[in-house]
N, C-alpha and C positions, 0 to 999 in steps of 0.2 A: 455510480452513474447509471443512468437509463437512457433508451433510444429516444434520439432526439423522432418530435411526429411528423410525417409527410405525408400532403394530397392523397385522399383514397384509404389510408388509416381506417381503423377501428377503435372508437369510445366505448368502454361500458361504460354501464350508469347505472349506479346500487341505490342503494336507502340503508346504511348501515346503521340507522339509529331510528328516528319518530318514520310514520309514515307520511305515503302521499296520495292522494287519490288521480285512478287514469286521468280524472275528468277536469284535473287543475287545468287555469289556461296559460300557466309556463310554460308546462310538456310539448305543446307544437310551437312556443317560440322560441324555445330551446336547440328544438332537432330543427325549425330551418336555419337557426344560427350557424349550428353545426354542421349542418348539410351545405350550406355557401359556403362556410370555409374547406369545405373537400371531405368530410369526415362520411365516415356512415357510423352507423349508431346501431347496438346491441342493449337492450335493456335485461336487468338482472332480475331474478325473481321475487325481488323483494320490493319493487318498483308496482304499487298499486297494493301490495298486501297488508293486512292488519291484523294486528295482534293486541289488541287494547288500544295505546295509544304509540305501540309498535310499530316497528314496517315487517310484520312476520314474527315469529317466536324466533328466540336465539340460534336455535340451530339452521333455521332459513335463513338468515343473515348471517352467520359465519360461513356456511355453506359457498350464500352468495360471493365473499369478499375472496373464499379460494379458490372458487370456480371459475371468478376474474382473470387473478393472477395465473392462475395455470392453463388457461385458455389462449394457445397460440393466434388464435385470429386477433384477438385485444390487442391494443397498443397504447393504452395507457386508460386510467381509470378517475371519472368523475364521480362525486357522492354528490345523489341531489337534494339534500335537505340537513341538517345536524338536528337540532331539538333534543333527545335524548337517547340514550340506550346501548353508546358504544360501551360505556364501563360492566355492564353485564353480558360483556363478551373478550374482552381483550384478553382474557385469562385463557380464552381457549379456541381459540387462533391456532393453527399448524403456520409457523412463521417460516420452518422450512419449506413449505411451499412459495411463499414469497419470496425467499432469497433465492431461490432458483429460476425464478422469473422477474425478474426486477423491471417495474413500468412504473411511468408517469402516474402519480397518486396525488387526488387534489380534493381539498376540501377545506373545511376551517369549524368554529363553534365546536359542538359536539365530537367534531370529527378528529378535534386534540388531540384527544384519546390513541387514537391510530396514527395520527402523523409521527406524534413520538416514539410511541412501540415499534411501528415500522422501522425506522432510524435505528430506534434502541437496539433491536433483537436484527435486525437484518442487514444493519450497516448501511440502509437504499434512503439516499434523501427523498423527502416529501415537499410536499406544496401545500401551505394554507395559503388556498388559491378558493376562488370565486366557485360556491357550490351549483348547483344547477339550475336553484331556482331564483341563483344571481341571473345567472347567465337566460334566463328565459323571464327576467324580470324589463318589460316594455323601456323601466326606469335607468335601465342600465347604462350608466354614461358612455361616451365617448371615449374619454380617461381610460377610466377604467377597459372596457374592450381593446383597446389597443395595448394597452398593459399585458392581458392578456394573452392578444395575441403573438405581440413582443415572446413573453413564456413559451408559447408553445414553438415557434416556429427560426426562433433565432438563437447562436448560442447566447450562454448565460456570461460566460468569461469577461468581465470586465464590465457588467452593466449597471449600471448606477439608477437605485430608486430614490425619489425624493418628491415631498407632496406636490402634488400639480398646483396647489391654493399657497403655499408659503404659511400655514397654518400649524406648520408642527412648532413646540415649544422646548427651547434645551432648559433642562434642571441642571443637568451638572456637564460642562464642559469636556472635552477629550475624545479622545481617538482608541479605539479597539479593535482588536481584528482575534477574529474564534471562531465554533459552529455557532450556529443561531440554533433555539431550541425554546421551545412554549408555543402558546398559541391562546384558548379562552383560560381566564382567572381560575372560575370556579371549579372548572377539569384541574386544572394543575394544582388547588387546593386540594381537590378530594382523592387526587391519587397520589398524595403525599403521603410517604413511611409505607407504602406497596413495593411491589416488584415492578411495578408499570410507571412510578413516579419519573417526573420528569429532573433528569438530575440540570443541576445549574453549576455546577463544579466545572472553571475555565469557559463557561461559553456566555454569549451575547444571548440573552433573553429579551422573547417577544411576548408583551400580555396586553390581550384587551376583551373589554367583557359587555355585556349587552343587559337591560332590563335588570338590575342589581342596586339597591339601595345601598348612596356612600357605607353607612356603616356595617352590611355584606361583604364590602370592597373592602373595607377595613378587617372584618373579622379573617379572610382568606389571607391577606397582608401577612397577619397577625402567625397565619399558622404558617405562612413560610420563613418569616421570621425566626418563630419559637423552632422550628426542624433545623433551622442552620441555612438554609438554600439561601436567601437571601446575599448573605455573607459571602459565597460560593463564586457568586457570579461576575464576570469581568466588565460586565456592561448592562443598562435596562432601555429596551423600545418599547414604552407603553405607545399602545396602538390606539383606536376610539370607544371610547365610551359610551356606547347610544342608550341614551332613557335610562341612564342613569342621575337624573338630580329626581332630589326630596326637599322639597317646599318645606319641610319642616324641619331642617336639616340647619345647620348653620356654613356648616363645610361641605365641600362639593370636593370630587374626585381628586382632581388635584391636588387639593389645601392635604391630603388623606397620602396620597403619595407621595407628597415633596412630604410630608414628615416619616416616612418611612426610610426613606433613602438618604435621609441628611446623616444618619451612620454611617454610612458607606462612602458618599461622596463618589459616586462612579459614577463616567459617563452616563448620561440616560438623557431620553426628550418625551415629549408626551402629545399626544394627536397623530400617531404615524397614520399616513392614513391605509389602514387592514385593519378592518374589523368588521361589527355589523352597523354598515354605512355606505354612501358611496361620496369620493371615488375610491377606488379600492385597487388598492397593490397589491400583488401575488408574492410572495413572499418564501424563501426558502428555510425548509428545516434539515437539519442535519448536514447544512453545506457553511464551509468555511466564508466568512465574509468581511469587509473590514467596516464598519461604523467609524463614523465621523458625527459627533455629537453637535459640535459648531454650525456643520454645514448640514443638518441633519440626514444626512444621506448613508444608504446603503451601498454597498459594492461586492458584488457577488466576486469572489478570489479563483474559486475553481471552476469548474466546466460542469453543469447539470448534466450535459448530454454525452455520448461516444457517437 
């Protein structure tokens, strides 16, 4: 559990992975986002820096992500971008820092990497929640912000997510209740048969992936498949797919899924909507939840906050 946020609070705001530049025009619609809803706002140092196509070399981003957490003014922590870079860091993380300080951690995309590990190695649930330059994107629905701020500012105990549009699709019928645990495809591919993989053994898995050619989708499938995880899992929430069709493709995302899972036959739906899309629901990792396939809704079972 983590402290629930109230008026006057503190947000950092990292770049644990690609960078961002000061001069983006998110950055000031972000912090007056943030600043009406009562926040003040600390940026990390890895906020504007560059390192190729980094936000900083690895030790200024690890640096950053523990200086977060062990910084008593913070009260919970935003990541404003994913893109790349968390997996050349996750190995070297001081995680007991973060269990000693357990806050509000939110991000998604790239940011996989760390929702997991966090959960993994610290026991602290996470949020593949709306990264920064959601949340400072003009485009940002209505939906969605109030999703949002629903998260931030209400308990979680009993609250039920379900697409605002009635556009999520059930594959296989039934009801499940576990931790929720995933987030982007391709992360949960490539940190498979690591120490950082994401185990699916009894839990509710969440996957969705962004800019990926069906047969990409399929090759990742394939490799969770061939490890066993697949099999592992009690339930599947594939999330949104964006720009992922191929014109020259015959099969599309789904026709690629519903044949992965017709082994299994486990609960699962497809369209939740979290992912890279809007609108976009914030979603828990590491917290128990109960799925309903049918009704395709979420219900959060335990309390995110104390």
């Amino acid at each position: 559990m983590v402290k629930r946020l109230e008026k006057g609070d503190t947000i950092g705001i990292i770049c644990p992975a690609s960078a961002i530049s000061l001069q983006s025009s998110r950055i000031p619609v972000l912090e007056e986002y943030l600043r009406r809803l009562g926040f003040k706002i600390k940026y990390g140092k890895t906020v504007g820096a560059l390192y190729g196509y980094l936000a900083g070399e690895d030790d200024l981003r690890i640096n950053d992500i523990e200086s977060m957490f062990a910084d008593k003014e913070i009260n919970a922590i935003i990541c404003m971008l994913g893109g790349y870079g968390t997996t050349r860091i996750v190995d070297k993380i001081n995680y007991e820092i973060i269990k000693k300080n357990p806050k509000l951690f939110i991000g998604f995309s790239d940011i996989t990497v760390l929702l997991n590990s966090i959960y993994r190695y610290c026991g602290i649930p996470t949020i593949h929640g709306a990264l920064g330059v959601y949340l400072g994107n003009p485009n940002f629905d209505e939906y969605s912000r109030n999703d949002f701020e629903q998260l931030l500012f209400q308990k979680q105990k009993g609250r039920v997510l379900k697409n605002p549009n009635n556009d999520c699709e059930t594959i296989y019928d039934g009801i499940a209740r576990g931790v929720m645990v995933g987030g982007n495809l391709s992360l949960i591919a490539t940190l498979s048969g690591t120490p950082y993989s994401v185990d699916f053994t009894d839990k509710i898995v969440f996957i969705e992936d962004v800019d990926e050619s069906p047969y990409r989708i399929d090759r990742y499938l394939s490799n969770l498949r061939l490890s066993g995880q697949l099999s592992k899992a009690k339930a599947f929430i594939f999330g949104t797919f964006s720009n992922c069709e191929d014109n020259k493709s015959s099969w599309d995302v789904f026709h690629i899924i519903k044949e992965y899972l017709q082994e299994y036959k486990k609960p699962s739906v497809f369209n939740f909507s979290s992912g890279h899309s809007f609108p976009f629901l914030n979603i828990p990792i590491g917290l128990e939840i109960e799925f309903d396939a049918n009704k395709k809704t979420i219900i959060f079972c335990n309390e995110l906050y104390y």
